[in-house]
C-alpha positions as CSV (number, residue, x, y, z in Angstrom):
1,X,102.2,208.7,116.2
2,X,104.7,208.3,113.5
3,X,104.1,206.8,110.2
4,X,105.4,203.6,110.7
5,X,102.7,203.5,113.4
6,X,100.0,204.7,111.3
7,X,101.1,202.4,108.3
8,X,100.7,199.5,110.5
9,X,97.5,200.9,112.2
10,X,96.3,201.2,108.5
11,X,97.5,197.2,107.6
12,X,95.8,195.6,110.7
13,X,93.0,197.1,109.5
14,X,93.4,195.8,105.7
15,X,94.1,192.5,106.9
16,X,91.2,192.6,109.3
17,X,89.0,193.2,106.3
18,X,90.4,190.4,103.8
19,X,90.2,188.0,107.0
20,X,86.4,189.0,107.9
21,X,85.8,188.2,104.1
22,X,87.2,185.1,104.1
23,X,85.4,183.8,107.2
24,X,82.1,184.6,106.3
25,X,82.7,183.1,102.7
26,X,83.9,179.8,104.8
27,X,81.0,179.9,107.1
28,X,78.5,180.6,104.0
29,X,80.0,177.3,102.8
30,X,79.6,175.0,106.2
31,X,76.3,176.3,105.8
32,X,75.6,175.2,102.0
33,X,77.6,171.7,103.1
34,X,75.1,171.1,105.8
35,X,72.0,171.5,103.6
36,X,74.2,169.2,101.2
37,X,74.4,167.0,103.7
38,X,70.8,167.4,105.0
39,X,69.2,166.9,101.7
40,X,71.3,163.4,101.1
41,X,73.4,165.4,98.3
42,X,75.9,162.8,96.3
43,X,78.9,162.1,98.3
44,X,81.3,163.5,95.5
45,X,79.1,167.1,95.5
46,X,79.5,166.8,99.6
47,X,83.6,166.1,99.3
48,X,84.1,168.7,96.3
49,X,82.3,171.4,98.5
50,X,84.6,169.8,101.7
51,X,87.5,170.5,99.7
52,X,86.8,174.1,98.9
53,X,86.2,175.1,102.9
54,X,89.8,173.5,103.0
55,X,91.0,176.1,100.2
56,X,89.3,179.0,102.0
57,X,90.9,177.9,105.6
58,X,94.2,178.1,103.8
59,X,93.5,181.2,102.2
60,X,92.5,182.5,105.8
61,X,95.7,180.8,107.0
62,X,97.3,182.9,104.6
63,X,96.4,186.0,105.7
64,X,96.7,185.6,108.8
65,X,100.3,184.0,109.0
66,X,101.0,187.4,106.1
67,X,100.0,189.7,108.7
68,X,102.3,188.2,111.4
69,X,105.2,188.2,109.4
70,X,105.0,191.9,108.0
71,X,104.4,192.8,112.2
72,X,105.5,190.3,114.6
73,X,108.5,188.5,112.7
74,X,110.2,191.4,111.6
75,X,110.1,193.3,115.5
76,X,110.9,189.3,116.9
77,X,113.8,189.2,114.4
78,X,115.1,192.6,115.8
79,X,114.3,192.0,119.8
80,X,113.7,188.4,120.3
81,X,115.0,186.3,117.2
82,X,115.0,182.9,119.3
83,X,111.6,183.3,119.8
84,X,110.5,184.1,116.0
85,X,112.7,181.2,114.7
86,X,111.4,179.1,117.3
87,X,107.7,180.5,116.7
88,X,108.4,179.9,112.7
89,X,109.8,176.3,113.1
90,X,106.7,175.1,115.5
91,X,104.3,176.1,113.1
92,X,105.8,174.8,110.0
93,X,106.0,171.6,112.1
94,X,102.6,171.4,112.7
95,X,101.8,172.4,108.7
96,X,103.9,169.6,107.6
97,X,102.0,166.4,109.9
């Protein structure tokens, strides 16, 4: 295996780890929002803690949309650039509704 290979072996892994973190910090918070909710919190308390699962979904997003540029983009952009450009352009669509 060379050490591009390994590199990227060793990145999947790092990116697996930040994302893991992430979702259990997001899942930690749909569980303190459902007690909120539960226990009749104020509604700004419920929408402040709302907002801050939206931050850690786009922190997730980030991650995971780093990870497939540093692997998938660059070899797409190489091989297959329609399908990167086309891949790119779809999702920045659908970020922009």
């Amino acid at each position: 295996m060379g050490v591009y290979h390994l590199f990227m072996k060793s990145h999947y892994a790092d990116i697996k780890i930040k994302a893991q973190k992430r979702i259990n910090i997001i899942k930690g918070q749909l569980d303190g929002l459902q007690k909120m909710i539960e226990g009749d919190e104020y509604c700004i308390d419920l929408l402040n803690q709302s907002l801050a699962i939206q931050n850690s979904l786009r922190s997730l997003d980030s991650v995971l949309f780093e990870r497939h540029l540093e692997t998938h983009v660059v070899h797409q952009l190489k091989h297959e650039e329609k399908k990167a450009v086309t891949e790119l352009v779809t999702l920045f669509k659908r970020v922009n509704k």
